[in-house]
C-alpha positions as CSV (number, residue, x, y, z in Angstrom):
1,X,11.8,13.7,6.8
2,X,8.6,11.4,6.8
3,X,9.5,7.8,8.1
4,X,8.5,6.0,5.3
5,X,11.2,8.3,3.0
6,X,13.9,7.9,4.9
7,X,13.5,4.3,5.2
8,X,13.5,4.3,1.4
9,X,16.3,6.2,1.3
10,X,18.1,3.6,4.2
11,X,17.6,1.0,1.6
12,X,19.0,3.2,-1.3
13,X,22.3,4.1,0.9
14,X,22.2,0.4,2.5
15,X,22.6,1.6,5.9
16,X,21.7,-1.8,6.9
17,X,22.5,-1.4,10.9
18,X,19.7,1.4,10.9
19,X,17.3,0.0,9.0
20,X,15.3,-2.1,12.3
21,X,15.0,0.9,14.2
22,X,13.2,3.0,11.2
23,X,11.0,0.2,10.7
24,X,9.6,-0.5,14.1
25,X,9.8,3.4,14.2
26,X,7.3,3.3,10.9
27,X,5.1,0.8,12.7
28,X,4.8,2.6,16.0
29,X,3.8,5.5,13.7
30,X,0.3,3.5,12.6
31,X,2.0,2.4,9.6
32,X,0.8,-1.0,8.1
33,X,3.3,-3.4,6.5
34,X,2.2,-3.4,3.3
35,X,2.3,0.5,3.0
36,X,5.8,0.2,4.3
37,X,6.6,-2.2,1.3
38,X,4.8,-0.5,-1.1
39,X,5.9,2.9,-0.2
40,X,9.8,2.7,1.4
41,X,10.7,-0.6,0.7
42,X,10.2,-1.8,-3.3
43,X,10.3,2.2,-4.4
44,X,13.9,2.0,-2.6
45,X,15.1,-1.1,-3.9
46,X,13.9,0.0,-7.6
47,X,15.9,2.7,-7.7
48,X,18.8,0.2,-6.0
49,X,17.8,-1.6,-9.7
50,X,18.1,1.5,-11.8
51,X,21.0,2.8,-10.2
52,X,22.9,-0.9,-11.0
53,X,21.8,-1.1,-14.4
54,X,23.4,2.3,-15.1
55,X,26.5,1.6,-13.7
56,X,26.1,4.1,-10.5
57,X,26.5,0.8,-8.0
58,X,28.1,-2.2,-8.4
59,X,28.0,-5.6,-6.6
60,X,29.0,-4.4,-3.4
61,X,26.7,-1.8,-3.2
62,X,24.1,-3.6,-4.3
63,X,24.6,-6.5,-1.9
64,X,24.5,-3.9,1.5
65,X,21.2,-3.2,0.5
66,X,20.1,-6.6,-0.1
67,X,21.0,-6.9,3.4
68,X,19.1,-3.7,4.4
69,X,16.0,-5.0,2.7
70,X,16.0,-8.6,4.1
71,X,16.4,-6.9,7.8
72,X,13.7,-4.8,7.4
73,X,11.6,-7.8,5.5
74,X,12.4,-9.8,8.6
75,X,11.0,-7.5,10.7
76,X,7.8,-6.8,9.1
77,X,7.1,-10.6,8.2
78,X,5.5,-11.4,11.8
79,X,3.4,-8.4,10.3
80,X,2.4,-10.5,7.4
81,X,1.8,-14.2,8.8
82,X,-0.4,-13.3,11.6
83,X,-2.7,-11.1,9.3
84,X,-4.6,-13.7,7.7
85,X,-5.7,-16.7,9.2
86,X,-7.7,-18.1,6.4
87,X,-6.1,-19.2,3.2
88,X,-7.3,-18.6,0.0
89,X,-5.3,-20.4,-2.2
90,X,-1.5,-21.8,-1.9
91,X,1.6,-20.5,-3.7
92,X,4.8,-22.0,-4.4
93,X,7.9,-19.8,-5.2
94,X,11.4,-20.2,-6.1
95,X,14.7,-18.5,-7.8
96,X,15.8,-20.6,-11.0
97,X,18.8,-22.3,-11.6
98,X,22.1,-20.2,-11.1
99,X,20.3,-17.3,-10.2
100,X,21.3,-16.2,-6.3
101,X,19.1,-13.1,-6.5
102,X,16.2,-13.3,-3.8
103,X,15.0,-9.9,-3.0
104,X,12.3,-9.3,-4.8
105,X,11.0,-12.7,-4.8
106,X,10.7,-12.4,-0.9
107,X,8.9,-8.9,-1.2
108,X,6.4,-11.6,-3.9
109,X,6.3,-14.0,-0.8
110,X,5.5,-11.7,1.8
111,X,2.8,-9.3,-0.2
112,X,0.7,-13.4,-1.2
113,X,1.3,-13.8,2.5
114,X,-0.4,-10.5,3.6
115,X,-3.3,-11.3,0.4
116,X,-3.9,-14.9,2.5
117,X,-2.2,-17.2,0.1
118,X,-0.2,-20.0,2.1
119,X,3.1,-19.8,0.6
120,X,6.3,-22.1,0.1
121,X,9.5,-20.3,-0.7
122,X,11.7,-22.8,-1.9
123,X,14.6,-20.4,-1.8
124,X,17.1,-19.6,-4.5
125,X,19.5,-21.9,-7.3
126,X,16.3,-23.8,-7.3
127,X,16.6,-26.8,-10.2
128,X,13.9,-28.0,-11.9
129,X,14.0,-31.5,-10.8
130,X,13.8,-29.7,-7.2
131,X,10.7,-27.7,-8.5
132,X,8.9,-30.5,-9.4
133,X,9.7,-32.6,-6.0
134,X,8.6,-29.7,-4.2
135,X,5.5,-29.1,-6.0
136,X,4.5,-32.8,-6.3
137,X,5.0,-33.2,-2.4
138,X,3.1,-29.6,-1.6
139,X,0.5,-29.5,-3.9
140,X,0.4,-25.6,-5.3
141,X,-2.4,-24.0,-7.1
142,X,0.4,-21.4,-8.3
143,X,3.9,-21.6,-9.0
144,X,5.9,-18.3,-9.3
145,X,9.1,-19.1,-11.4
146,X,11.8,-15.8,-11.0
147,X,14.6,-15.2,-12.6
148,X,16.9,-12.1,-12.5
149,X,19.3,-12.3,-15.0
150,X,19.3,-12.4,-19.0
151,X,21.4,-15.3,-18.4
152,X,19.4,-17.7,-16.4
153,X,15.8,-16.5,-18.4
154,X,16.4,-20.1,-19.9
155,X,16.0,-21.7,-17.1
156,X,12.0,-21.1,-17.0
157,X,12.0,-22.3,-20.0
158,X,13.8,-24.9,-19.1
159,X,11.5,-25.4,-15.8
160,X,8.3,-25.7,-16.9
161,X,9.4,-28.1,-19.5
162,X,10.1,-30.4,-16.5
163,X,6.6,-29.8,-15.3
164,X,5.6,-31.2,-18.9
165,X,7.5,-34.1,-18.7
166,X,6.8,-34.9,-15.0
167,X,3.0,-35.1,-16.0
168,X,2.2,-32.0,-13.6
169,X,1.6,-29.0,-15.8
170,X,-1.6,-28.9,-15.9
171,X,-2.2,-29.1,-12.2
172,X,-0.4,-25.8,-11.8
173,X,-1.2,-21.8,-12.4
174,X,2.6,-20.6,-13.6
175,X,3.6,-16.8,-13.4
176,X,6.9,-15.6,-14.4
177,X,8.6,-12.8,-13.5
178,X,12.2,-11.0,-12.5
179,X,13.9,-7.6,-14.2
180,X,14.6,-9.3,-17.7
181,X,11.2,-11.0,-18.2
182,X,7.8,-9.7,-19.7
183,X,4.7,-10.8,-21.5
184,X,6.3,-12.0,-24.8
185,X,8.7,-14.2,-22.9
186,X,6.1,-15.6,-20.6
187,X,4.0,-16.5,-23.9
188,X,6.9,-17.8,-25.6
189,X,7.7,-20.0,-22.7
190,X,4.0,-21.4,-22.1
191,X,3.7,-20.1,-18.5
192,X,0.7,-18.6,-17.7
193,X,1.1,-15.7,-17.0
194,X,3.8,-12.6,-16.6
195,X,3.9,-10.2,-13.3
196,X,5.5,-7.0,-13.3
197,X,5.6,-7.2,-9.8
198,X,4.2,-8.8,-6.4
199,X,1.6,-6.4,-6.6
200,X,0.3,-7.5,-9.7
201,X,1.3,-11.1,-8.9
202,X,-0.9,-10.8,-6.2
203,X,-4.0,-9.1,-8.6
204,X,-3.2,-12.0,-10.9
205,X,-3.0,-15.0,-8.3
206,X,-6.4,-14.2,-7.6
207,X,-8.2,-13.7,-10.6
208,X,-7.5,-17.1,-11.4
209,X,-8.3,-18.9,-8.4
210,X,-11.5,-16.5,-8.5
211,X,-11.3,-15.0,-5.5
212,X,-11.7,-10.9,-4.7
């Protein structure tokens, strides 16, 4: 089986205490990092998604290949951090309120990282009051606002409305983004823009900062 399959399908299965070992296998290969997250990693973890949403796995499941995915994300980010040494624009990004889901807001972070954007990952359960302290202290040009339940959309709303009334809105590019959100809600919201995913966050990051 090619490497970069069966590491997607390690991250499907969340065989989590194999999942080092195919990646440093993948980069021994000649792989690059972001062909191994583009091509093993975020196809796995979509179909992780898909296979929730229809009831196949559940929390548990789901959770052992969170943990498969961070391992090999923490493998490949060395990858990442040493590839650029210029920066061409910075990037804050954090989880909203209530919302403990981090996975594809790291695979955001690393794939900006590996485009040269510094970033600052502010984690997860991130409040608005702690958006704005952290933006007001780091300076952003973007801000990437996730959110990965129907439940805690709100909170973006919510979020950037704090930017409003903390005088910092329009200092800031916002893009939204997380399984329940799309363009409508992004309009609705006032941010300025929606990404599907980091690939298009990435696309999007730099068109308006300019830069090819």
């Amino acid at each position: 089986m090619d490497i970069l399959k069966e590491l997607e399908e390690n991250i499907i299965k969340g065989r989590f205490k194999e999942t080092e070992g195919l990646v440093k296998t993948a980069l021994d290969q000649g792989k690059g990092a972001d062909e191994i997250i583009q091509e093993a990693l975020s196809r796995g973890i979509d179909e992780v998604g898909r296979r929730f949403k229809s009831d196949e796995y559940f929390l548990p499941e789901v959770m052992t290949c969170a943990r498969a995915m961070n391992t090999a994300l923490s493998v490949l980010k060395p990858f990442f951090t040493d590839q650029k040494k210029n920066t061409i624009g910075t990037f804050l990004i954090g989880t909203v309120e209530g919302d403990l889901h981090d996975i594809g807001k790291n695979i955001v972070s690393m794939m900006m990282e590996a485009s040269g954007f510094k970033v600052y990952d502010i984690g997860i359960d991130v409040k608005p009051d702690v958006f704005v302290r952290e933006i007001k202290e780091k300076s952003p040009d973007l801000v990437g606002i996730s959110a990965l339940l129907t439940m805690t959309m709100p909170k973006q709303r919510e979020t950037i409305k704090a930017f409003e009334d903390a005088g910092i809105r329009e200092d800031i590019v916002i893009l939204v983004g997380g399984a329940p959100v799309d363009q409508s809600w992004a309009d609705e919201i006032g941010a300025d823009a929606y990404a599907e995913d980091a690939i298009e966050c990435v696309e999007k990051s730099k068109a308006f900062l300019g830069v090819g």
